[in-house]
ZAKE-493243 format. One line per field, with one value per residue: x, y, z negated of N, C-alpha, C, CB in turn; residue number from 1. Coordinates in steps of 0.1 Angstrom, whole numbers. Atoms other than C-alpha are relative to their C-alpha. Glycine has a CB too. Layout:
n_X: [X ...];
n_Y: [Y ...];
n_Z: [Z ...];
ca_X: [X ...];
ca_Y: [Y ...];
ca_Z: [Z ...];
c_X: [X ...];
c_Y: [Y ...];
c_Z: [Z ...];
cb_X: [X ...];
cb_Y: [Y ...];
cb_Z: [Z ...];
num: [NUM ...];
END
This chain:
n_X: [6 12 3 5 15 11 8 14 14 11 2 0 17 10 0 1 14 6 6 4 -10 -4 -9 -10 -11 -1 -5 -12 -8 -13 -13 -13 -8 -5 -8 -7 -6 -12 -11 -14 -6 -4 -9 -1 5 -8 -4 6 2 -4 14 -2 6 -16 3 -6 5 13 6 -6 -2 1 -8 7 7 11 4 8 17 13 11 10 14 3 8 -13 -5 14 2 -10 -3 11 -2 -12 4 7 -8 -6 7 -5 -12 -4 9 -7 -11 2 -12 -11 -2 3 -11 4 -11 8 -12 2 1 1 -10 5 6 15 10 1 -5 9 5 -12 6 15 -10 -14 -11 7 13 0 -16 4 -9 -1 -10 -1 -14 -6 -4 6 15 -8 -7 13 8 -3 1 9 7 -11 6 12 -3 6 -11 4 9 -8 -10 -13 5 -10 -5 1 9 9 2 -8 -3 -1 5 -7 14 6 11 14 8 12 3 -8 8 -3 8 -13 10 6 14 2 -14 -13 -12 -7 -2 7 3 -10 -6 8 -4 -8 -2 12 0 -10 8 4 15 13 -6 11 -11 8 14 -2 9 5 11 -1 14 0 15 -2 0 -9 -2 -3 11 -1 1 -19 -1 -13 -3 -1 18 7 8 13 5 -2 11 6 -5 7 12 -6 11 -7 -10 0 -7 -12 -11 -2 -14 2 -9 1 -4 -12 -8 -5 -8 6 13 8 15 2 14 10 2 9 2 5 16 7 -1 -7 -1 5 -14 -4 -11 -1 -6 1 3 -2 8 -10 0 -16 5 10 9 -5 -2 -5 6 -4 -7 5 -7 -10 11 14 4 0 -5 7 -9 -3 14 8 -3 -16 0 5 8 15 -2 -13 2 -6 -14 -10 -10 -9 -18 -5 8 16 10 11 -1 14 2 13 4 4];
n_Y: [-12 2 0 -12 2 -1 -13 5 7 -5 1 14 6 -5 10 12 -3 -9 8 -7 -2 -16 1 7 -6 -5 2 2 -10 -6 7 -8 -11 -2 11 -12 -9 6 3 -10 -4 12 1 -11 2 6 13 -1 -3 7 1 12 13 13 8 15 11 4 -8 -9 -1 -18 -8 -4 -8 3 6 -12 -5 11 -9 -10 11 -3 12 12 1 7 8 13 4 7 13 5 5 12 14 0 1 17 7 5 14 21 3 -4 3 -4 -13 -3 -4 -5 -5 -8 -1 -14 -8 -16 -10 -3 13 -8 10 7 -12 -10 8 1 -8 9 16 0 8 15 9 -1 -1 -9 -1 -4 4 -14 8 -20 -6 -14 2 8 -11 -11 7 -3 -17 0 3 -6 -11 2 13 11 7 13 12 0 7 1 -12 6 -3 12 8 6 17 5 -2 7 -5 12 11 1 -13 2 -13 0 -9 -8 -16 -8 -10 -6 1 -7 8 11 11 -5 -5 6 14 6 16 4 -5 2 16 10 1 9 11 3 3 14 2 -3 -18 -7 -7 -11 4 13 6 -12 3 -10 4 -4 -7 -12 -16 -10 3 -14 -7 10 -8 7 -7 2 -9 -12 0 8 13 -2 -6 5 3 13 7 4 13 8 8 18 2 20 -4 9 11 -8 5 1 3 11 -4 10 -1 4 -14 -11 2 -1 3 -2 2 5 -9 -10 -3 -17 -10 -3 -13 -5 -19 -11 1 0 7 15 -6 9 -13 10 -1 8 4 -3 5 -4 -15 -11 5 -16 1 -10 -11 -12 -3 6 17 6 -8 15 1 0 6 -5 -3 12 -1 7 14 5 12 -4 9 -8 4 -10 7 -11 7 -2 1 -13 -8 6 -10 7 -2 5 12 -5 15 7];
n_Z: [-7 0 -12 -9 -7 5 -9 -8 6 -4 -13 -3 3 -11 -10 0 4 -14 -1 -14 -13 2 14 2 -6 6 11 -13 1 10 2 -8 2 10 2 -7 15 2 -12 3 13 4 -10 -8 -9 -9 6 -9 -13 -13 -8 -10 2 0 -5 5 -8 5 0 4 17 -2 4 11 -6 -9 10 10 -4 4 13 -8 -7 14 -2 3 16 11 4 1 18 8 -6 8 13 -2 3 12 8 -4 -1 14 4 -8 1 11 7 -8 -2 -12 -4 -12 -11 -6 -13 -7 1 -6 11 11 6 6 2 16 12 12 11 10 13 3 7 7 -6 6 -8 -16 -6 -12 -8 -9 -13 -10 -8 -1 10 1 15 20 7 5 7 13 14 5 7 15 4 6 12 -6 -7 8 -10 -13 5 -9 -7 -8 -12 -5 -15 11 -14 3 17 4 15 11 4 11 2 -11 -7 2 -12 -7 -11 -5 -8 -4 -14 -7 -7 -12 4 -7 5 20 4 8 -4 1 19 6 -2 6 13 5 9 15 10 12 -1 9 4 -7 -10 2 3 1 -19 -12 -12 -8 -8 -13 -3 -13 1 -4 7 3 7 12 10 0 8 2 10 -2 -1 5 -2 2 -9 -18 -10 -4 -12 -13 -3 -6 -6 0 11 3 11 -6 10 17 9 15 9 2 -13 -1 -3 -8 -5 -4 3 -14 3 -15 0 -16 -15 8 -9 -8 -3 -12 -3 16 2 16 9 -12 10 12 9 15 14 12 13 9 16 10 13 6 -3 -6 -16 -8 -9 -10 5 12 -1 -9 -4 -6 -8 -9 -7 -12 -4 -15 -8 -4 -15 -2 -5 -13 2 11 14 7 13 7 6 14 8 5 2 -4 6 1 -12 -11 -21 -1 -11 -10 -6 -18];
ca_X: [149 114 88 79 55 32 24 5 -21 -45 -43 -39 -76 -91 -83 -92 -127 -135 -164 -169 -148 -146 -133 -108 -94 -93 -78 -48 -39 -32 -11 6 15 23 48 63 70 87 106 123 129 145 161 177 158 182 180 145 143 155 137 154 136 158 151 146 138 100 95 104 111 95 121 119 102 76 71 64 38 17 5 -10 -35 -55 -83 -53 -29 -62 -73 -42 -34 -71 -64 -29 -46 -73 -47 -28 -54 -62 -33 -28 -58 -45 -14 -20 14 38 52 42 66 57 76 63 83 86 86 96 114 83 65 33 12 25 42 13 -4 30 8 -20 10 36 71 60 34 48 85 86 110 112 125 134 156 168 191 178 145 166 182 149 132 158 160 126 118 152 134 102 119 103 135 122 95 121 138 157 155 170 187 171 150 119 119 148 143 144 129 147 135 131 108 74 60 28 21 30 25 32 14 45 18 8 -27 -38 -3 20 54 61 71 39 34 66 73 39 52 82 73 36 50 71 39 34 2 -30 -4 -20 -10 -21 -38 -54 -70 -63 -91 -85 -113 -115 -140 -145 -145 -139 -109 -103 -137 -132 -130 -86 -75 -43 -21 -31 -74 -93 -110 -141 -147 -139 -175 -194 -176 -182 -210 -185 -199 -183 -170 -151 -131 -94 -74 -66 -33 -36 -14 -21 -2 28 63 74 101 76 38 19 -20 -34 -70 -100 -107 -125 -149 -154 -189 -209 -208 -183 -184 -192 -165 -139 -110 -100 -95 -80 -84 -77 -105 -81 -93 -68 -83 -117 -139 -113 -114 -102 -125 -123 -107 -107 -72 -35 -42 -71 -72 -82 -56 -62 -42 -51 -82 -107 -101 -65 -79 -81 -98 -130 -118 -83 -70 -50 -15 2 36 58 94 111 86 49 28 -2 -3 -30 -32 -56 -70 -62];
ca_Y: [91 106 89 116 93 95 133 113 102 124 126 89 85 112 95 60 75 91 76 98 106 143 134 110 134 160 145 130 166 172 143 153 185 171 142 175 192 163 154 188 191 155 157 176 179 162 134 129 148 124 121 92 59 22 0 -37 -71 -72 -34 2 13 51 74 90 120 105 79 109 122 94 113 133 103 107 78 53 64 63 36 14 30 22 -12 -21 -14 -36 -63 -54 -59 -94 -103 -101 -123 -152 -149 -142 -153 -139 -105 -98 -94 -69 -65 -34 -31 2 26 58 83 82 48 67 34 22 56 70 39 35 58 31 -4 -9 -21 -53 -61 -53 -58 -34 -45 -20 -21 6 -2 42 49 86 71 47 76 98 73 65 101 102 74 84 117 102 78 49 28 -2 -10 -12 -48 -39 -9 -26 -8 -40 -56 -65 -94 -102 -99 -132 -128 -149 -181 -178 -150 -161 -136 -123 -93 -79 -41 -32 -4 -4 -3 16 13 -18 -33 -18 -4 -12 -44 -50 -87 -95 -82 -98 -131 -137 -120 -135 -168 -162 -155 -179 -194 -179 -142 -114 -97 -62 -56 -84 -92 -69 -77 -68 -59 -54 -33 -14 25 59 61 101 109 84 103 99 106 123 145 178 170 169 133 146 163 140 133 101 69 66 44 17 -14 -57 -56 -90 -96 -113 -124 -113 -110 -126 -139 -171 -162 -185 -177 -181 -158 -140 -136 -139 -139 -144 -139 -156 -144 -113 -105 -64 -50 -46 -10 6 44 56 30 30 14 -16 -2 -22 -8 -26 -29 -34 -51 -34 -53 -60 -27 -7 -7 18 13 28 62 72 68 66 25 22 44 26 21 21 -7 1 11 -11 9 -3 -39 -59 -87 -92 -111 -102 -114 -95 -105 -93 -100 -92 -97 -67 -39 -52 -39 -51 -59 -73 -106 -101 -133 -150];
ca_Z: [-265 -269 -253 -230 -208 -234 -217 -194 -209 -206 -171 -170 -189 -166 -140 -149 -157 -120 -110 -75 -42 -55 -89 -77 -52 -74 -101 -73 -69 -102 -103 -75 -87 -123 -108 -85 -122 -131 -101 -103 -136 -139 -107 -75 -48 -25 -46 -28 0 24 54 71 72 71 97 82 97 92 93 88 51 46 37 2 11 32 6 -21 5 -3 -30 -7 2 -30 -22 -17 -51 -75 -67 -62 -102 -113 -95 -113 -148 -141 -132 -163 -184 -168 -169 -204 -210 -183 -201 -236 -249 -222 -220 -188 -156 -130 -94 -81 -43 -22 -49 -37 -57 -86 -87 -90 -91 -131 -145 -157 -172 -192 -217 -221 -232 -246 -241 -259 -235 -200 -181 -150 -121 -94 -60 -32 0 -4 -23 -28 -46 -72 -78 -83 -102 -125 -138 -140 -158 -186 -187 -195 -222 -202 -200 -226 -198 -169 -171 -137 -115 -78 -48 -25 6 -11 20 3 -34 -54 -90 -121 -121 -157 -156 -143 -121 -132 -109 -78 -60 -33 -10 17 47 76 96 111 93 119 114 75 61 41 54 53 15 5 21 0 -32 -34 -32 -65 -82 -115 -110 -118 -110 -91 -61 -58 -31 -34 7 34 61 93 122 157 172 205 202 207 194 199 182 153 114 111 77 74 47 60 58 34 28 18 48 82 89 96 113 150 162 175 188 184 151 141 116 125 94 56 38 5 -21 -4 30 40 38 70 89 108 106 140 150 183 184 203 242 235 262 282 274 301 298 273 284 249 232 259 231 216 180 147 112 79 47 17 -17 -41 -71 -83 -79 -58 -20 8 33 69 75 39 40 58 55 65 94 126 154 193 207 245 267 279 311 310 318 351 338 319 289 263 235 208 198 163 150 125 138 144 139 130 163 185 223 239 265 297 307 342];
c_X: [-15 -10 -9 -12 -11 -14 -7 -10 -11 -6 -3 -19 -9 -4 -3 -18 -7 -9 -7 10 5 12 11 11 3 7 18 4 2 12 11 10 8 16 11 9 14 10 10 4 11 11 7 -7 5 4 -11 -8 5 -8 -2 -5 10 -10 3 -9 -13 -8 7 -1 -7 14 -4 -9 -10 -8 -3 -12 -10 -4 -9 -11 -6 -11 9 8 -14 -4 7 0 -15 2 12 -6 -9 8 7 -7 -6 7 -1 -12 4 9 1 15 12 2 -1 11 -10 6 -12 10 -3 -4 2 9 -9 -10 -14 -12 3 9 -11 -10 9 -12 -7 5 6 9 -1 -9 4 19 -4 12 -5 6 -1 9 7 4 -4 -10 7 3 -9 -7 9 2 -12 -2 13 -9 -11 3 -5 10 -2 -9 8 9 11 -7 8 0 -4 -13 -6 -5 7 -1 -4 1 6 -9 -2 -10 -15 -7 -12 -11 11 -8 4 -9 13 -10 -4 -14 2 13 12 10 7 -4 -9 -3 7 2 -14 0 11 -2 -12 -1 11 -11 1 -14 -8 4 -14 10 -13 9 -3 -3 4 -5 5 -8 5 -12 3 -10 1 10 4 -12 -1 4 21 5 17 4 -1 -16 0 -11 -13 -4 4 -8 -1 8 -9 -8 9 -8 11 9 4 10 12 3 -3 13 -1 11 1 9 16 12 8 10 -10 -12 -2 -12 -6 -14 -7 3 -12 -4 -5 -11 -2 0 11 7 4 9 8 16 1 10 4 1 1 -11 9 -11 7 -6 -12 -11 5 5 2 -10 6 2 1 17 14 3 -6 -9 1 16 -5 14 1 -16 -1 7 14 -6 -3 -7 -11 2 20 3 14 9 5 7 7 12 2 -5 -12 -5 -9 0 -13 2 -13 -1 1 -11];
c_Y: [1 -4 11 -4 -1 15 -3 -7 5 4 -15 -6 7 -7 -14 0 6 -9 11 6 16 3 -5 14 15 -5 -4 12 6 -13 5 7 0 -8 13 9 -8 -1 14 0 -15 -3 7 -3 -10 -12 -14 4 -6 -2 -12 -16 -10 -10 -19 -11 -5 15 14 4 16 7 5 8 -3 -12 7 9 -6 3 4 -8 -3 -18 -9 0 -2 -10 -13 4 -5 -21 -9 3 -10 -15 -2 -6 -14 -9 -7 -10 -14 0 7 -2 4 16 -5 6 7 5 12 5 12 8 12 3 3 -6 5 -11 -6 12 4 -7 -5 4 -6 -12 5 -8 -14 -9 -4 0 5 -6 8 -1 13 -6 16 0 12 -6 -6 10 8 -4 -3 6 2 -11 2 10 -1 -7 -10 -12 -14 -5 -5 -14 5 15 -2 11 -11 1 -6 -17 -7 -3 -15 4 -8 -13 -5 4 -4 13 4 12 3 6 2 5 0 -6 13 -6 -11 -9 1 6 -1 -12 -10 -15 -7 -3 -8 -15 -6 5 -4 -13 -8 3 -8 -2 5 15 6 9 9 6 -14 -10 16 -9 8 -3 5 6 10 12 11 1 17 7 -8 6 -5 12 5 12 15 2 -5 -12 1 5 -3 -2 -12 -7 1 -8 -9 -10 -14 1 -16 -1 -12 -6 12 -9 -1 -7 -16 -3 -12 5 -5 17 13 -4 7 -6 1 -5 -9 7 8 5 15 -3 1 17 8 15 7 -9 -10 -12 -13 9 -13 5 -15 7 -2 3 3 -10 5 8 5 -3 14 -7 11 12 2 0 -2 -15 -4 11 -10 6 -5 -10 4 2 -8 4 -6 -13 -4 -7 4 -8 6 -9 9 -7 7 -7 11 1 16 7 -7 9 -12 0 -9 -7 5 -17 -2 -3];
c_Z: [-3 5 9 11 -6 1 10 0 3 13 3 -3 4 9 3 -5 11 5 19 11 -7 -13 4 10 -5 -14 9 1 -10 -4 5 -7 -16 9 8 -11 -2 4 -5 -11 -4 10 11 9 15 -2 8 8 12 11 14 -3 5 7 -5 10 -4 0 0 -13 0 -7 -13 1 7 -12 -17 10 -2 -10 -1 7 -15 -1 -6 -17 -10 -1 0 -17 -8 1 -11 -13 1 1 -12 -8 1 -3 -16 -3 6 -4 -14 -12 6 -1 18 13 13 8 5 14 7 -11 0 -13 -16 -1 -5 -4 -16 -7 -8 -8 -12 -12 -9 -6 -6 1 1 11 17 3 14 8 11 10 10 9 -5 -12 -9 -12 -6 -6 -5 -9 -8 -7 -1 -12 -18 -4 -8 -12 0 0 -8 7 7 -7 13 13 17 13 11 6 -6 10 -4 -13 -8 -15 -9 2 -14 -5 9 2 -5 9 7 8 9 16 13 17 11 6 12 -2 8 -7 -11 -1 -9 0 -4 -16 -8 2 -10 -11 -6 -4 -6 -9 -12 6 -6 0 10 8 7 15 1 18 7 13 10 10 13 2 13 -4 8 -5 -10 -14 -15 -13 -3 -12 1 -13 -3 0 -13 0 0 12 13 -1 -5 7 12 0 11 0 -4 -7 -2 -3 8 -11 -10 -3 -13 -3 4 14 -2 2 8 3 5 1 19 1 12 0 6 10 -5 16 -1 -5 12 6 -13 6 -15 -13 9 -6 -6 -12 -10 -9 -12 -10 -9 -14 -6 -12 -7 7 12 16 7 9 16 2 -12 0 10 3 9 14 12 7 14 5 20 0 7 18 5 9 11 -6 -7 -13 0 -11 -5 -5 -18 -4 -10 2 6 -7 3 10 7 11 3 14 8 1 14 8];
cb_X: [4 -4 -4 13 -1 5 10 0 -2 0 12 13 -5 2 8 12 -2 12 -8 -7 -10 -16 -5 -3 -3 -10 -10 -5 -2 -9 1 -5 -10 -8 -6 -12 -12 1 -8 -2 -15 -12 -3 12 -2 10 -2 -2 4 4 -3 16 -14 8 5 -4 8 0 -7 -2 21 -18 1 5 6 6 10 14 -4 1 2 7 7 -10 -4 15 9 -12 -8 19 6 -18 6 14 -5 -6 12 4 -6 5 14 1 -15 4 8 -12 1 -5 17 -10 13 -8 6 -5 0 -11 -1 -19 2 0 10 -8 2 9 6 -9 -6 17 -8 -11 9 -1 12 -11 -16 -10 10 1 5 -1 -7 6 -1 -13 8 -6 -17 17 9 -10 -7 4 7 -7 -7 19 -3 -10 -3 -4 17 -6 -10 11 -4 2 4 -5 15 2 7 -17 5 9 -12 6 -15 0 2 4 8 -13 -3 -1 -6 10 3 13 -4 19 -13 8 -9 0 -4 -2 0 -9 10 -10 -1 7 0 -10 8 14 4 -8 -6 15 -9 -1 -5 -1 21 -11 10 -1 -8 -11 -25 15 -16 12 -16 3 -5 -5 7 -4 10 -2 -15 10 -16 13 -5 10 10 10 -10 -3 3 -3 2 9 1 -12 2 7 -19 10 -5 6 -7 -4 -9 12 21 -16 12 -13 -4 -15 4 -3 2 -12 10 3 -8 6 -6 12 -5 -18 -4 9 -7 -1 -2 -15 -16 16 -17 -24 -2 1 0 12 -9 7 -24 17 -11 20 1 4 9 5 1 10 -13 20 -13 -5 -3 -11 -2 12 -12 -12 9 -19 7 -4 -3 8 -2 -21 -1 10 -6 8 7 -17 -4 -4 0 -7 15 -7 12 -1 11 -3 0 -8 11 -11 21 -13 -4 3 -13 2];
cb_Y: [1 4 -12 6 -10 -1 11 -3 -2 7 5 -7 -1 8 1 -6 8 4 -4 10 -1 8 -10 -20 0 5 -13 -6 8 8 -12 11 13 -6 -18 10 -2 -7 2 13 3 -11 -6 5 12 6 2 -3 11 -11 17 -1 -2 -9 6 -4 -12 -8 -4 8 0 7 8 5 5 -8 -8 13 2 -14 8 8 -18 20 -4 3 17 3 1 1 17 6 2 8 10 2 -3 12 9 -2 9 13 2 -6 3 -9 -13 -4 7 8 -14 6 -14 12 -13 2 -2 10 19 10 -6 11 -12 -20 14 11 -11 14 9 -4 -11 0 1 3 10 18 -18 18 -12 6 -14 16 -5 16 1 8 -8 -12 9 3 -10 -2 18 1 -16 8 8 -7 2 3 7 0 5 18 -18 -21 16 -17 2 -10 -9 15 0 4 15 -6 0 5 -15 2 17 -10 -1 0 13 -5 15 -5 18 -10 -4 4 12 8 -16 10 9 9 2 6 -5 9 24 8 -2 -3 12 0 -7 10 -3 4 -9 -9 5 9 -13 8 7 -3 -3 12 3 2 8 -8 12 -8 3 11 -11 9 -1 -11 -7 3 -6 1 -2 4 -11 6 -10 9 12 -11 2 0 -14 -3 7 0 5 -7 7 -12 -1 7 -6 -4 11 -6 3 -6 22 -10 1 -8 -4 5 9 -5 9 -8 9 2 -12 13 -9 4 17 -5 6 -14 7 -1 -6 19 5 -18 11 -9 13 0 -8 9 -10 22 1 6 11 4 -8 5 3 -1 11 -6 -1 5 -3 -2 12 -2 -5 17 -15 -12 11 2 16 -8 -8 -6 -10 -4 -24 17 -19 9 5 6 -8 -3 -15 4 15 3 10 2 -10 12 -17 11 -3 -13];
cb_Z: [15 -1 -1 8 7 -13 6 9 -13 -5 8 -12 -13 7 3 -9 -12 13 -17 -3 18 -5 -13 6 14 2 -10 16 6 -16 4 10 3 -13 8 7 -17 0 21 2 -13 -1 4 4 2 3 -21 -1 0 -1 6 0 8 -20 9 -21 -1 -15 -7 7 -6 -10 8 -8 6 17 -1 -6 13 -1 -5 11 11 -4 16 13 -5 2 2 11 -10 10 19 2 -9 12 10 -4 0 9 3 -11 6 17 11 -3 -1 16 -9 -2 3 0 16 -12 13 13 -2 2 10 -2 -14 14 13 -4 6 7 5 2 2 15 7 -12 -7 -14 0 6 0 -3 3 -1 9 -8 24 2 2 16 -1 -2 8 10 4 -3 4 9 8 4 10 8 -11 13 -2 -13 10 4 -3 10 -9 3 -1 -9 14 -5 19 4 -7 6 -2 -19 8 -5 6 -8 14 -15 -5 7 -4 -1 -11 -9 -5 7 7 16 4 10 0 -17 -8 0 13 6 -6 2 15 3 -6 8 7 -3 5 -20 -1 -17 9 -10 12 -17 9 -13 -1 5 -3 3 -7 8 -15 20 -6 -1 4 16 10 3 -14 21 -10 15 -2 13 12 -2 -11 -12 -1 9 15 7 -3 8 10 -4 19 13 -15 10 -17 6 5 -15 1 -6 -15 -3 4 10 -6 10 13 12 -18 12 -10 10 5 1 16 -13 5 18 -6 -5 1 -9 4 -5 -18 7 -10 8 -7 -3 0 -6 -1 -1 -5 -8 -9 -9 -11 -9 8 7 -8 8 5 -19 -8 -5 -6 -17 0 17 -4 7 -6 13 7 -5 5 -19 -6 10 -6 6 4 -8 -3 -8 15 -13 10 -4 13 13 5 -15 16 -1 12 -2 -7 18 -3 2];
num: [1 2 3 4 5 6 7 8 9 10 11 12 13 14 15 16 17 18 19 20 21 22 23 24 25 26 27 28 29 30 31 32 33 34 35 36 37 38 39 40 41 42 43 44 45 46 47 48 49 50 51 52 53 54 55 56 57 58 59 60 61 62 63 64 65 66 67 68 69 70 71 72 73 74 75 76 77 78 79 80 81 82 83 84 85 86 87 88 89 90 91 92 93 94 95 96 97 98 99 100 101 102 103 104 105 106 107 108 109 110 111 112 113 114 115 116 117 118 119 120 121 122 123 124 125 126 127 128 129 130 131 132 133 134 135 136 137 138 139 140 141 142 143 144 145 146 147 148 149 150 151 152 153 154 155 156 157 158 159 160 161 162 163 164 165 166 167 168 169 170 171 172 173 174 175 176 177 178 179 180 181 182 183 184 185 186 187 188 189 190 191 192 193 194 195 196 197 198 199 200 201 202 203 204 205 206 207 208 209 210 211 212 213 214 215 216 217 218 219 220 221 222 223 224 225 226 227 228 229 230 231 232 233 234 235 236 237 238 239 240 241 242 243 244 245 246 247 248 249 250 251 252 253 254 255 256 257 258 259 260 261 262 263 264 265 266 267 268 269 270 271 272 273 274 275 276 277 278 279 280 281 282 283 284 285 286 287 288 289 290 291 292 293 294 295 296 297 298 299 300 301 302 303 304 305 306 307 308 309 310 311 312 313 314 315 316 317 318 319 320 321 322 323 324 325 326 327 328 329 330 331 332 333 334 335 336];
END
């Protein structure tokens, strides 16, 4: 078949040349609206329009449909795909003899993070495994990537629990993607999925992103810049003037595969006065690779979270809990 992902190239090398918030989110909506072309033309709408999310042990799964809005977070897609060529291109240097194996997990109904650098390799160089728990996206994404004539990247295209997914042990891992996060690390499986497929890495792999930092800080949390799919990025304003930033933990490729990830701060003492930031917020910084970072509000990420109000507390000292089992959420200890 022809290869037809070679029609994104020129979007692909716009976009890998954006060097300003305006460009990048301007170039993100014309992805959007190309990968929208596709979609329909390649598939039925009901293939992903679902809108039901799958409850798994470590998190909630987005639905297809919700997992194709993330398109609509232009910051985040840009520079996770600037991010994945960068590793690509790495790669192939720390691994100069290997056809390259890359898990890319939670991709949605159209894998927007390595379709459109297809344009820039070649079969030769790269093996694509994808993963989805939704049926609906396998289904969406494998008629896209037939349509595109992509199917010599793809060694496996899986229906599967990326918590669960176990990679050949012939095949040395050399990247892994996956964006399968909400803010502050709640509700989606990202910890989880970055616990057991980080450590199948090969050595010396890359796991994209590569650090997510996460901070505490007392706030407003109402008045605080909150990006979502219906604002433009360019235009929430200045962060708040929040006050006792300090940083908790980072999820890296170096994290321990245990069942469940838990994190139970220092004793975090009240302000003296905290009228003007009345919140305990948490917000994630994510390293995607290299150059490319989301910083606070810019996107659905890296948007803070308000775990409770200061006024909530009897005491004058806290400390902040976070787990993984179940659904990933934060609660917060008073002190005796």
């Amino acid at each position: 078949m022809l290869a037809r992902y070679s029609l994104l190239e020129s979007i692909c090398k716009e976009l890998l040349n954006t060097s300003s918030e305006k460009e990048e989110v301007s170039i993100a909506a014309t992805l959007a609206s190309h990968y929208q072309d596709l979609l329909e033309a390649s598939s039925r709408a009901s293939d992903y329009a679902d809108t039901v999310p799958t409850h798994l042990d470590g998190g909630i799964a987005l639905s297809s449909q919700h997992a194709l809005d993330c398109l609509k977070d232009p910051l985040r897609t840009i520079r996770f795909i600037k991010a994945t060529y960068q590793a690509i291109l790495e790669s192939l240097e720390r691994f100069p003899n290997d056809k390259l194996e890359l898990v890319y997990a939670g991709c949605g109904p159209a894998a927007p993070i390595i379709l459109p650098l297809l344009s820039l390799f070649e079969p030769t160089q790269l093996s694509i495994t994808l993963l989805d728990i939704n049926t609906s996206s396998i289904q969406s994404v494998s008629a896209l990537i037939d349509a595109l004539g992509a199917q010599d990247f793809f060694r496996a295209v899986h229906l599967e629990d990326a918590i669960q997914y176990v990679h050949p042990s012939g095949l040395p891992l050399h990247i892994v993607v996956s964006e399968t996060m909400d803010k502050a690390l709640t509700k989606e499986p990202q910890v989880r999925i970055t616990q057991n497929l980080a450590s199948q890495l090969t050595e010396n792999g890359i796991l994209i992103p590569e650090s997510i930092d996460i901070y505490l800080e007392h706030s407003f949390y109402s008045k605080e810049p909150y990006f979502d799919i219906y604002k433009n990025v360019l235009e929430l304003g200045p962060p708040y003037l929040s006050r006792d930033k300090q940083f908790l933990f980072s999820i890296t490729k170096g994290l321990q595969n245990h069942v469940e990830f838990e994190f139970t701060s220092d004793l975090m003492s009240l302000p003296t006065d905290f009228n003007d930031t009345p919140d305990i917020c948490i917000y994630a910084e994510i390293s995607i690779f290299r150059d490319q970072r989301l910083t606070k509000s810019k996107s659905l990420i890296s948007n803070p979270y308000c775990v409770t109000s200061l006024f909530n507390l009897r005491s004058k000292s806290y400390k902040l809990y976070y787990s993984t089992k179940d659904i990933p959420n934060w609660s917060y200890i008073e002190d005796n």
